[in-house]
PDB file of N, H, CA, C and O in Angstrom:
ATOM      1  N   UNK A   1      32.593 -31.969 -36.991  1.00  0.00           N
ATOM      2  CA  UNK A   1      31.922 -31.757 -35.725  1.00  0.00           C
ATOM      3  C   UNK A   1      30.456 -31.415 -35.967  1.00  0.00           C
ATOM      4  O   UNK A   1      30.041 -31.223 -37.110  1.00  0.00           O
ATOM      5  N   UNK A   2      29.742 -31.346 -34.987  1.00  0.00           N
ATOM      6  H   UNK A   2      30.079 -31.502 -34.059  1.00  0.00           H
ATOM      7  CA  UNK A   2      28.086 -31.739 -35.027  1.00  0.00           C
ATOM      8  C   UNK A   2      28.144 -29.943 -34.075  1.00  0.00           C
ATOM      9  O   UNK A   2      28.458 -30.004 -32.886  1.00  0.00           O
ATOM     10  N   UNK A   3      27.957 -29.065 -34.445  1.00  0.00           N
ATOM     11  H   UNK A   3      27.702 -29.016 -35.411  1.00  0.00           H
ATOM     12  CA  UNK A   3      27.621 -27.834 -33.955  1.00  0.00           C
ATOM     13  C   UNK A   3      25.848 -27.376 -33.793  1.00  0.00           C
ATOM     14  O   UNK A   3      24.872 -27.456 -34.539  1.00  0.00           O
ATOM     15  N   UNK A   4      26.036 -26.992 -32.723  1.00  0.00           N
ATOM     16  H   UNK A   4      26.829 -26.927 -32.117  1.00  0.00           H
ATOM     17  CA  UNK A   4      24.521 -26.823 -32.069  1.00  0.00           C
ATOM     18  C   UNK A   4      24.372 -25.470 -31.413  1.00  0.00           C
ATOM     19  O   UNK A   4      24.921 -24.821 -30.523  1.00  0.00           O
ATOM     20  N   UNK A   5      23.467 -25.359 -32.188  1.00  0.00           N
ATOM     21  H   UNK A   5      23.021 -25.887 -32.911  1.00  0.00           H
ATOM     22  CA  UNK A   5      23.232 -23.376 -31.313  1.00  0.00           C
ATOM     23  C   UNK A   5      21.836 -23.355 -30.672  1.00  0.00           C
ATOM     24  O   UNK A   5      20.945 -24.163 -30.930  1.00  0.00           O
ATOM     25  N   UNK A   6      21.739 -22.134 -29.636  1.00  0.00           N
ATOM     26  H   UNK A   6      22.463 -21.478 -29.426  1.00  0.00           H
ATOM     27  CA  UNK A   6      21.332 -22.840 -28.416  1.00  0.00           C
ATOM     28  C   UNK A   6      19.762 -22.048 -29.184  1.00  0.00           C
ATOM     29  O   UNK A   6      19.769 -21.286 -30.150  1.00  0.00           O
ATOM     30  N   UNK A   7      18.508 -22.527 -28.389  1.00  0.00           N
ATOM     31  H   UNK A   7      18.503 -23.146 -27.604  1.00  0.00           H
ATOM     32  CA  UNK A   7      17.486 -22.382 -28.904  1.00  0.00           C
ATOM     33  C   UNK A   7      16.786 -20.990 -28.386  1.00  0.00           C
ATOM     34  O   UNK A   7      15.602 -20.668 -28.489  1.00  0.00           O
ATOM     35  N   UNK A   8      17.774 -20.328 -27.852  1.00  0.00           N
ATOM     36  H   UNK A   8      18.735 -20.589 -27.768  1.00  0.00           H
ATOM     37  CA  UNK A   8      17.913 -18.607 -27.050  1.00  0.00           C
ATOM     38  C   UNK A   8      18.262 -17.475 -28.316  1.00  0.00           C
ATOM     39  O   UNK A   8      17.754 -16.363 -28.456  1.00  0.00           O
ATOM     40  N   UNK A   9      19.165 -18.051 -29.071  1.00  0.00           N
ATOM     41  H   UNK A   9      19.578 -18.955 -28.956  1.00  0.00           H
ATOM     42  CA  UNK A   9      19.433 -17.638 -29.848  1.00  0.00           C
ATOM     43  C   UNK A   9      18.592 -16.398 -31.053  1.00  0.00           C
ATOM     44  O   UNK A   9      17.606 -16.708 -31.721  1.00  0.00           O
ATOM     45  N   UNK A  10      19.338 -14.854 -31.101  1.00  0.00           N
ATOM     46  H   UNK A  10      20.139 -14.601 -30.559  1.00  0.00           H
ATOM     47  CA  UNK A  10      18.771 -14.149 -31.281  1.00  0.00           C
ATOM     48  C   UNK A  10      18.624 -13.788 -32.890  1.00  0.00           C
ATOM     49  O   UNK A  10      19.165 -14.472 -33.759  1.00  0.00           O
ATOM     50  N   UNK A  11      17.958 -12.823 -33.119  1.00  0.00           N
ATOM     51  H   UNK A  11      17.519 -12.267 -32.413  1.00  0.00           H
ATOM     52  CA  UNK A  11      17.766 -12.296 -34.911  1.00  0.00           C
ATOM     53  C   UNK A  11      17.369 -12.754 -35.907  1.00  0.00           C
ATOM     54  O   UNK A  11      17.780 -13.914 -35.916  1.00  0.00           O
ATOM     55  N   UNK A  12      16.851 -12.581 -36.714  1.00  0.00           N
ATOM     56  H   UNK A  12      16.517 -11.639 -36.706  1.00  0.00           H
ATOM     57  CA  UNK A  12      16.486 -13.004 -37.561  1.00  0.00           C
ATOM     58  C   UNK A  12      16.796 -14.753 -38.340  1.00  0.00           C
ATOM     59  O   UNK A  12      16.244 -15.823 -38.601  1.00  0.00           O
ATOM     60  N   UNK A  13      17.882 -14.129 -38.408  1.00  0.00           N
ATOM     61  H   UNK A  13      18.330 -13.260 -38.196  1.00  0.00           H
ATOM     62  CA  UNK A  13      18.431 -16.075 -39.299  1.00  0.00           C
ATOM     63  C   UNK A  13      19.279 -16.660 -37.843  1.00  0.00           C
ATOM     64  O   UNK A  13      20.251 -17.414 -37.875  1.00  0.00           O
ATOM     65  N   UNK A  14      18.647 -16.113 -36.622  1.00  0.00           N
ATOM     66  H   UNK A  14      17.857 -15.501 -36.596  1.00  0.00           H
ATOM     67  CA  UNK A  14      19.352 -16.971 -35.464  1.00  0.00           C
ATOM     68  C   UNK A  14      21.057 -16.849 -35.214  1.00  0.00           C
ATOM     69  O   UNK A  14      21.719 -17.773 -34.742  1.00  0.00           O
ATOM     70  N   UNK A  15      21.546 -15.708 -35.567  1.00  0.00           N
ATOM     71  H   UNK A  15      21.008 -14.957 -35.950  1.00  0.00           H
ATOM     72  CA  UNK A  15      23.452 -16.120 -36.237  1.00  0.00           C
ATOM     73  C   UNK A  15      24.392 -15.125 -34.862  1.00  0.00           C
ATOM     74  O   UNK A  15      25.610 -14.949 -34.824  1.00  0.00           O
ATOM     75  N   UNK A  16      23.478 -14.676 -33.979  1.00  0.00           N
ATOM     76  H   UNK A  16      22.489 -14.820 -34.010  1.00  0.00           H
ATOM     77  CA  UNK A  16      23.797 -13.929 -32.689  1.00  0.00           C
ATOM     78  C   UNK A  16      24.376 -14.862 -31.564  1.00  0.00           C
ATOM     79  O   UNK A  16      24.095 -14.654 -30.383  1.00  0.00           O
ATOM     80  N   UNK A  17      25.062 -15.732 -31.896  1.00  0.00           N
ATOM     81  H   UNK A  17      25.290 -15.901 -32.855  1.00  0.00           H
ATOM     82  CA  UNK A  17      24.968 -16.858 -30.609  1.00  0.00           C
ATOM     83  C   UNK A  17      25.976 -17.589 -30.880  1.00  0.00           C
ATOM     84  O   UNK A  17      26.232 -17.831 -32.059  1.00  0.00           O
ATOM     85  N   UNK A  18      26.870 -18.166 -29.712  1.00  0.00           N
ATOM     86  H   UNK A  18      26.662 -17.969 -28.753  1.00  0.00           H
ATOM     87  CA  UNK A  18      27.784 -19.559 -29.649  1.00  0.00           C
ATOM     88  C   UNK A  18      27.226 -20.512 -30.078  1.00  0.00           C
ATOM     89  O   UNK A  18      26.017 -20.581 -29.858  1.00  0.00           O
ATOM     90  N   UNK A  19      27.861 -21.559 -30.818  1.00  0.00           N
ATOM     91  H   UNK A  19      28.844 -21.503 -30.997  1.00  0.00           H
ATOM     92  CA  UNK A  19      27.499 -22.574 -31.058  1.00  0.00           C
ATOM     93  C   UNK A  19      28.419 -23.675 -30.246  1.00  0.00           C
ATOM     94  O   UNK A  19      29.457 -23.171 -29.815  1.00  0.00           O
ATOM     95  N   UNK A  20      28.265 -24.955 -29.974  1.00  0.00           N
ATOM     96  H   UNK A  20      27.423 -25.363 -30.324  1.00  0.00           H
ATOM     97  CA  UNK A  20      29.125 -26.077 -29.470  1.00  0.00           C
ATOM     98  C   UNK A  20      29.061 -27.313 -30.149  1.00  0.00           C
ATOM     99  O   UNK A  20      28.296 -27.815 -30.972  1.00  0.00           O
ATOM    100  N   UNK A  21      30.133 -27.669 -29.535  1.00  0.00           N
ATOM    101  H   UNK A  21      30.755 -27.261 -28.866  1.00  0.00           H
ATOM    102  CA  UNK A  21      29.932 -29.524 -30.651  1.00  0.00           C
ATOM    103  C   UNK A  21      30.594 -30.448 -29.359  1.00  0.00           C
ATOM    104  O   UNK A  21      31.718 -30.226 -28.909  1.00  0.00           O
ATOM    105  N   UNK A  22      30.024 -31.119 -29.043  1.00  0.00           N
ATOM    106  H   UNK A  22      29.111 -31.299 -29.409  1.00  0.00           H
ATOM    107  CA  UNK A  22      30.195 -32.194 -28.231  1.00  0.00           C
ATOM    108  C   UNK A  22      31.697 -33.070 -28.437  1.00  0.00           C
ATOM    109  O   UNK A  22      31.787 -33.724 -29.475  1.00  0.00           O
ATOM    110  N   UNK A  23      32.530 -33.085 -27.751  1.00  0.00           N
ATOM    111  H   UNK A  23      32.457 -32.554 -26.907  1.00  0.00           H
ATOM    112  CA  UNK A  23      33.912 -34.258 -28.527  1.00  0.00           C
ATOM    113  C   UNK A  23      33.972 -35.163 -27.349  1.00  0.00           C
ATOM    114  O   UNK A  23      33.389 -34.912 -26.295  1.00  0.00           O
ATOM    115  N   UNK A  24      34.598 -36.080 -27.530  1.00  0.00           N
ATOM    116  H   UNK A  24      35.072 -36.283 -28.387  1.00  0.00           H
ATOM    117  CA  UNK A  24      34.757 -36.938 -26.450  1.00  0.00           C
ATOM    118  C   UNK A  24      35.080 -36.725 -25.130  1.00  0.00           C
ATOM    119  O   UNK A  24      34.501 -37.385 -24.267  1.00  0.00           O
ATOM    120  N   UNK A  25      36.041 -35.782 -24.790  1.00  0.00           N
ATOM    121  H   UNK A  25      36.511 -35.247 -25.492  1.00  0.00           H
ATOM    122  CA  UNK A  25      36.565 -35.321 -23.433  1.00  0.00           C
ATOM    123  C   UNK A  25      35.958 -34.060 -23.431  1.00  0.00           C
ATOM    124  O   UNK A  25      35.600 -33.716 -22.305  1.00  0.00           O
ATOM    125  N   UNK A  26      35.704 -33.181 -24.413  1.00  0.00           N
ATOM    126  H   UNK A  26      35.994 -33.460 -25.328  1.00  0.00           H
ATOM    127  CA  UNK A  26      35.555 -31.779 -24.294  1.00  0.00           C
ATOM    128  C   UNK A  26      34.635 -31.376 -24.555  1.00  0.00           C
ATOM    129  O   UNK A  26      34.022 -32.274 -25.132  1.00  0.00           O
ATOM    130  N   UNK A  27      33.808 -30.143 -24.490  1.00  0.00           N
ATOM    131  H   UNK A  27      34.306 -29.413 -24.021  1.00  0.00           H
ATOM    132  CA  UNK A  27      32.968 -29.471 -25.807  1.00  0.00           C
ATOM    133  C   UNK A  27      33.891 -28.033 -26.698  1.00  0.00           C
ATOM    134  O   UNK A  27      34.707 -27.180 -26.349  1.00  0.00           O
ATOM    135  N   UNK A  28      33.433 -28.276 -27.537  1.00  0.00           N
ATOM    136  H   UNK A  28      32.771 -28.969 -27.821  1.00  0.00           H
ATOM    137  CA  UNK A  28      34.241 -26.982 -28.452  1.00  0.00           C
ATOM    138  C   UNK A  28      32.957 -25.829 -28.569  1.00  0.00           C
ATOM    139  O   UNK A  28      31.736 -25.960 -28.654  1.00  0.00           O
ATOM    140  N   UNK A  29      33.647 -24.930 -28.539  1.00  0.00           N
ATOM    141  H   UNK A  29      34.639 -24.824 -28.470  1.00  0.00           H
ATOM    142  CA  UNK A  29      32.427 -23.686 -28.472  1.00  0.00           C
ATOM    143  C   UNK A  29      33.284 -22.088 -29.747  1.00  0.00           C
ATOM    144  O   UNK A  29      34.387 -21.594 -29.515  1.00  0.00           O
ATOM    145  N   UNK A  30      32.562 -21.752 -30.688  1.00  0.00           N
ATOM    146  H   UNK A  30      31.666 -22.153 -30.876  1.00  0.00           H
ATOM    147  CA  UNK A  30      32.594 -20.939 -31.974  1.00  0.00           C
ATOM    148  C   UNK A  30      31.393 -19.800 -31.604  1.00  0.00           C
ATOM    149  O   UNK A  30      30.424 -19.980 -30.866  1.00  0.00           O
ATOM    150  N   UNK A  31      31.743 -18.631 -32.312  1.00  0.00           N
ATOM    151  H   UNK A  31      32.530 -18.485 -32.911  1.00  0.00           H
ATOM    152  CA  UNK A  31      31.134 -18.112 -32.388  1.00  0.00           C
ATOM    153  C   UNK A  31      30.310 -18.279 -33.774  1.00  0.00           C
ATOM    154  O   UNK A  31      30.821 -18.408 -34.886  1.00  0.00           O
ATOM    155  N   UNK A  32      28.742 -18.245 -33.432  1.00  0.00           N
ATOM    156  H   UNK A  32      28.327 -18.140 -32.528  1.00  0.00           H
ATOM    157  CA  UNK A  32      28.051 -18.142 -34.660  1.00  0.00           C
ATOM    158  C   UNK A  32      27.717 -17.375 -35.937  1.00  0.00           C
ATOM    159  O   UNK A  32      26.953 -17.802 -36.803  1.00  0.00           O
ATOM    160  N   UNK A  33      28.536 -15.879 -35.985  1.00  0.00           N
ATOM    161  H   UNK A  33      29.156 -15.533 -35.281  1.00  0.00           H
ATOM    162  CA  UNK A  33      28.773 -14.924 -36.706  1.00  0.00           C
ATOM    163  C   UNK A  33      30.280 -15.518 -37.154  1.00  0.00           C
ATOM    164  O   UNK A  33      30.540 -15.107 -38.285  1.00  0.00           O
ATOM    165  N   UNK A  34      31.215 -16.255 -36.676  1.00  0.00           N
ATOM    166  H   UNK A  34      31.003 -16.588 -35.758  1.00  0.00           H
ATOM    167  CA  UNK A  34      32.586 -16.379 -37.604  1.00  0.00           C
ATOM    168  C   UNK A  34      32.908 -17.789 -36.903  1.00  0.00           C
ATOM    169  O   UNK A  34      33.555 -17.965 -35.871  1.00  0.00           O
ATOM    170  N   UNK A  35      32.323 -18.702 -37.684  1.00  0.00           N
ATOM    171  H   UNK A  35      31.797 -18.559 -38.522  1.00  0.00           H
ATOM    172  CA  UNK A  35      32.611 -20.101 -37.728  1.00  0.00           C
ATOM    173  C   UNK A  35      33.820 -20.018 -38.385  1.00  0.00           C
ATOM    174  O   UNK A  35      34.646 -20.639 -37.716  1.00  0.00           O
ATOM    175  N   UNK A  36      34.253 -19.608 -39.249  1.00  0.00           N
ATOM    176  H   UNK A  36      33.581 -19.103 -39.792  1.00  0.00           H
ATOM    177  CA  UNK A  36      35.753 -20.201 -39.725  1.00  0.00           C
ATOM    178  C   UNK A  36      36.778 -19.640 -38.389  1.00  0.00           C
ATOM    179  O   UNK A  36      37.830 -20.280 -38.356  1.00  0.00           O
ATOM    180  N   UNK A  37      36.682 -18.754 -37.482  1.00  0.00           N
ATOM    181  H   UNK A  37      35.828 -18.235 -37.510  1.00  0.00           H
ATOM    182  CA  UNK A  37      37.472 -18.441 -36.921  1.00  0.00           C
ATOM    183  C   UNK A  37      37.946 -19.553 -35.836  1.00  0.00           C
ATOM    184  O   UNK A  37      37.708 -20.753 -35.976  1.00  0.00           O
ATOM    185  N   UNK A  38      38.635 -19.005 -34.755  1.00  0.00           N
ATOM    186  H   UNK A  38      38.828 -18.030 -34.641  1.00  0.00           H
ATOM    187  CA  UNK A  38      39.130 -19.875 -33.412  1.00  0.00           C
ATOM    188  C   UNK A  38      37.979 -20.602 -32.582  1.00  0.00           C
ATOM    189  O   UNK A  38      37.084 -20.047 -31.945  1.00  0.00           O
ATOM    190  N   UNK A  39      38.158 -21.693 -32.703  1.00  0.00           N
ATOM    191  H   UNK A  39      38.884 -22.145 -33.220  1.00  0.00           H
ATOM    192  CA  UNK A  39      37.207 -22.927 -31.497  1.00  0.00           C
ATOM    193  C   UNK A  39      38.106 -22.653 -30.169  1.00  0.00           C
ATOM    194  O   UNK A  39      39.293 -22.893 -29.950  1.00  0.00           O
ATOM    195  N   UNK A  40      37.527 -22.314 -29.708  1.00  0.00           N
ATOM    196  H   UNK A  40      36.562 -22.119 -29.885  1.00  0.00           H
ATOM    197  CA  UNK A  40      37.786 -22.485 -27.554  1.00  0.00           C
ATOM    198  C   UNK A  40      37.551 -23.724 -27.111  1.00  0.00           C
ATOM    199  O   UNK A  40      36.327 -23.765 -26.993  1.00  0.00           O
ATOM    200  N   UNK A  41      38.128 -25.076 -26.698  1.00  0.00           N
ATOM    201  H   UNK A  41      39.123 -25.043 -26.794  1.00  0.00           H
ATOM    202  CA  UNK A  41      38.309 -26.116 -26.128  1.00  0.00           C
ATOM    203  C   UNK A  41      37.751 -26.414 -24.633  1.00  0.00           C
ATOM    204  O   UNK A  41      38.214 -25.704 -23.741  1.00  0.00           O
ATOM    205  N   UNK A  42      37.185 -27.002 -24.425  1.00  0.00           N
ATOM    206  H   UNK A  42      36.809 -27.579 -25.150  1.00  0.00           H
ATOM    207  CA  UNK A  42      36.874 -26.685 -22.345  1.00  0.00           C
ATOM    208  C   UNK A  42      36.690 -28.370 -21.876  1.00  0.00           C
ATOM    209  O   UNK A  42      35.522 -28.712 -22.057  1.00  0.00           O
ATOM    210  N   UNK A  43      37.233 -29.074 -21.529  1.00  0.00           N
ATOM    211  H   UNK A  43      38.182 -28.795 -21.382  1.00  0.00           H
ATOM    212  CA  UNK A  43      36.860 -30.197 -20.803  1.00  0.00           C
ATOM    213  C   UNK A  43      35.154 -30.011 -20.714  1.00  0.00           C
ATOM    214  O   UNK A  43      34.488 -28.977 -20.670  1.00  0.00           O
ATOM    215  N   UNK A  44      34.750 -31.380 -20.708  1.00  0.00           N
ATOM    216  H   UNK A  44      35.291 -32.221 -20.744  1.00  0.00           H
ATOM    217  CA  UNK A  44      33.218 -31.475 -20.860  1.00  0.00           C
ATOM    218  C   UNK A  44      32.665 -31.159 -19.010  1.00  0.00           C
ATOM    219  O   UNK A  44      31.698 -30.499 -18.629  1.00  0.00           O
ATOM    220  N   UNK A  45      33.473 -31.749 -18.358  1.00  0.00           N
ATOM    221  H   UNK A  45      34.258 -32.285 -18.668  1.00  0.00           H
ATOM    222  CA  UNK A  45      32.760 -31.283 -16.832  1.00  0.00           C
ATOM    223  C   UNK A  45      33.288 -30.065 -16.471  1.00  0.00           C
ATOM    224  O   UNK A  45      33.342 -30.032 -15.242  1.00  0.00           O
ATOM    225  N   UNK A  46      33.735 -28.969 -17.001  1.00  0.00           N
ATOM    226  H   UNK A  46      33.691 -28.996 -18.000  1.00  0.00           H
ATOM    227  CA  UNK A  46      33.972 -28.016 -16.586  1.00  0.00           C
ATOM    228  C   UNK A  46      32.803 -26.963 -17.115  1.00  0.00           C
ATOM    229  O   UNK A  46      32.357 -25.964 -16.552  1.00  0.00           O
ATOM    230  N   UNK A  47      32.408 -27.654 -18.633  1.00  0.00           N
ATOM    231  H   UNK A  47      32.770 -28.466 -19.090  1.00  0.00           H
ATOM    232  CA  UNK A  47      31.415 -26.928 -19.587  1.00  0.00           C
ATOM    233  C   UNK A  47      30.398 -27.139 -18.622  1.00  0.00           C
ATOM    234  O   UNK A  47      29.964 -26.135 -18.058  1.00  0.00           O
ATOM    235  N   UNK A  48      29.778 -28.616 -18.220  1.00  0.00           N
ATOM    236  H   UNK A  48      30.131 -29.432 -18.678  1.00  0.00           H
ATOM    237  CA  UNK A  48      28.935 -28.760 -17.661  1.00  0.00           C
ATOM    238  C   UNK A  48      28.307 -28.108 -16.167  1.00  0.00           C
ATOM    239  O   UNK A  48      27.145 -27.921 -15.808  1.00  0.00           O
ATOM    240  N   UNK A  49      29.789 -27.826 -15.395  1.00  0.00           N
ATOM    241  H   UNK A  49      30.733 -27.979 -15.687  1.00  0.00           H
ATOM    242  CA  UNK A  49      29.543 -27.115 -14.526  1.00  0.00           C
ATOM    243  C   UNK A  49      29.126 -25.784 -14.308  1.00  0.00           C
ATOM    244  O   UNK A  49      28.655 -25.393 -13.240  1.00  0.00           O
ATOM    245  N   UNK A  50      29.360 -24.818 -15.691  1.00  0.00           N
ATOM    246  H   UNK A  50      29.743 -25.135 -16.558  1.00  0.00           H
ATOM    247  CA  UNK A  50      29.795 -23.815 -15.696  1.00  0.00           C
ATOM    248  C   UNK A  50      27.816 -23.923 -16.383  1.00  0.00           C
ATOM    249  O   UNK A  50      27.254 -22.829 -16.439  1.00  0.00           O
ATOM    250  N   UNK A  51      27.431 -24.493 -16.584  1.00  0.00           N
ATOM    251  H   UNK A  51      27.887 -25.382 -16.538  1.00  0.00           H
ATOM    252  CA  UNK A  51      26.046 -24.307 -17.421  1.00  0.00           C
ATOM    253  C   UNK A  51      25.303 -24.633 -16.079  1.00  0.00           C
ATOM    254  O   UNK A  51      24.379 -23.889 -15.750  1.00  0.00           O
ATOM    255  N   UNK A  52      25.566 -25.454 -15.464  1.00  0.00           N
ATOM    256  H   UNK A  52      26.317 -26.059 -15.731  1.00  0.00           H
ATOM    257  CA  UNK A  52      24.391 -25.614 -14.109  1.00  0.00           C
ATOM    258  C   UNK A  52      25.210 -24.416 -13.513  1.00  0.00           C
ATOM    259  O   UNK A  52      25.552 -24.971 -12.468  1.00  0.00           O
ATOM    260  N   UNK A  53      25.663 -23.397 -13.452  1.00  0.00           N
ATOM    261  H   UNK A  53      25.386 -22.946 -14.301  1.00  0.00           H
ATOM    262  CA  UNK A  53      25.932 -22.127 -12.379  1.00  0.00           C
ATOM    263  C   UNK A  53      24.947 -21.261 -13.232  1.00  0.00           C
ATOM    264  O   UNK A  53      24.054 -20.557 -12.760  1.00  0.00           O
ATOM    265  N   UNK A  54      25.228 -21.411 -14.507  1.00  0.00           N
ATOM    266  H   UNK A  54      25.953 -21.983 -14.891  1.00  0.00           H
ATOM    267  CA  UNK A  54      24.311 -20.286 -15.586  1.00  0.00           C
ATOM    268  C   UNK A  54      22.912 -20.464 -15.021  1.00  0.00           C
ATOM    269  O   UNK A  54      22.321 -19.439 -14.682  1.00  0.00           O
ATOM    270  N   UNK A  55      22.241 -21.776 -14.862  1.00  0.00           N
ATOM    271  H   UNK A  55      22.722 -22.608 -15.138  1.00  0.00           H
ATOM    272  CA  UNK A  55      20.852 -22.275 -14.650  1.00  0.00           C
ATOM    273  C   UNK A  55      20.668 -21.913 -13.628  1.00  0.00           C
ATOM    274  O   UNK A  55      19.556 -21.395 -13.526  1.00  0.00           O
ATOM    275  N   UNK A  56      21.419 -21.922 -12.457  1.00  0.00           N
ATOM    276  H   UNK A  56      22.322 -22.343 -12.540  1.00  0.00           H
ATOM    277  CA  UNK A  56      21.400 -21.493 -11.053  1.00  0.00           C
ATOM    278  C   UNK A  56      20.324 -20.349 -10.674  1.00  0.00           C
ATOM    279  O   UNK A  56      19.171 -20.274 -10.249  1.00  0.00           O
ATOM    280  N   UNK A  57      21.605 -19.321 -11.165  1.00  0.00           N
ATOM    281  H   UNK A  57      22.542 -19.382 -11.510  1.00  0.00           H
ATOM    282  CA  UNK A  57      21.922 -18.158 -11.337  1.00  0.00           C
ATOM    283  C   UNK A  57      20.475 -17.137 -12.145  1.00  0.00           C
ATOM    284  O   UNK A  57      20.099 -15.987 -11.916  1.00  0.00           O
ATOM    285  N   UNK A  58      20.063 -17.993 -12.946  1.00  0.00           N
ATOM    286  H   UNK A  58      20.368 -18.927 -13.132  1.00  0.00           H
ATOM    287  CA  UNK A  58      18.929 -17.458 -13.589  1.00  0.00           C
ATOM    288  C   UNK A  58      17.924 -17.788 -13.053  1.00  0.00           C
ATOM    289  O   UNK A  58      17.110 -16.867 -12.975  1.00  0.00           O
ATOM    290  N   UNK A  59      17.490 -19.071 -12.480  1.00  0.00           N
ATOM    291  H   UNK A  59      18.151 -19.819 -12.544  1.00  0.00           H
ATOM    292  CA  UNK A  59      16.299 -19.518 -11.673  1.00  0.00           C
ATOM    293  C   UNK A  59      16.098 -18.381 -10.305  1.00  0.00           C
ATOM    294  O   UNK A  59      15.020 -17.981  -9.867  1.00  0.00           O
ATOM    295  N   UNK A  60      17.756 -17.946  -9.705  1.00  0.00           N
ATOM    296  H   UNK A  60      18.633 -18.272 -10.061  1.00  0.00           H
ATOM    297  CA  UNK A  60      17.361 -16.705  -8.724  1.00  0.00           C
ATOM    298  C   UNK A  60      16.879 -15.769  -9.052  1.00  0.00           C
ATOM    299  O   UNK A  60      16.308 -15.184  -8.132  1.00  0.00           O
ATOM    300  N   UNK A  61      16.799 -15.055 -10.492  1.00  0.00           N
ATOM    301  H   UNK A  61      17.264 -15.530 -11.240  1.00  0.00           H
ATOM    302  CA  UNK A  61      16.827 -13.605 -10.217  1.00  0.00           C
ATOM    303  C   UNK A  61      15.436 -14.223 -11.032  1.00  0.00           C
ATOM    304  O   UNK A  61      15.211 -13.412 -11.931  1.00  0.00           O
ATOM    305  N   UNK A  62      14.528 -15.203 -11.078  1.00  0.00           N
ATOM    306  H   UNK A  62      14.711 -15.862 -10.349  1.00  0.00           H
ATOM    307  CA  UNK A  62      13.751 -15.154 -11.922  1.00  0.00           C
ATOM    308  C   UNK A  62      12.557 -14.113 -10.685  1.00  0.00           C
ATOM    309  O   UNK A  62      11.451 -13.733 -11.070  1.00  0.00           O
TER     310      UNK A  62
END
């Protein structure tokens, strides 16, 4: 998988943050402090939805 951490991302070597990997139906999402651990699965339009509420949501309280 092609894992991507987001460019928000905090500390020094950047390692404070989810990472995701794009799959065909889904995105997979890891934490960036314990990559060997459990991937969380989410259908890709549910990910997608759930990121335009995040964008929303932040453009209000800007």
């Amino acid at each position: 998988m092609n894992w991507r951490k987001s460019t928000y991302s905090s500390g020094g070597d950047g390692d404070t943050c989810v990472e995701i990997a794009a799959l065909p139906a889904h995105v997979a999402i890891r934490d960036s402090k314990a990559p060997a651990r459990a991937v969380l699965s989410v259908p890709a339009a549910s990910f997608a939805a759930f990121i335009e509420s995040v964008k929303r949501c932040s453009q209000s309280t800007e």
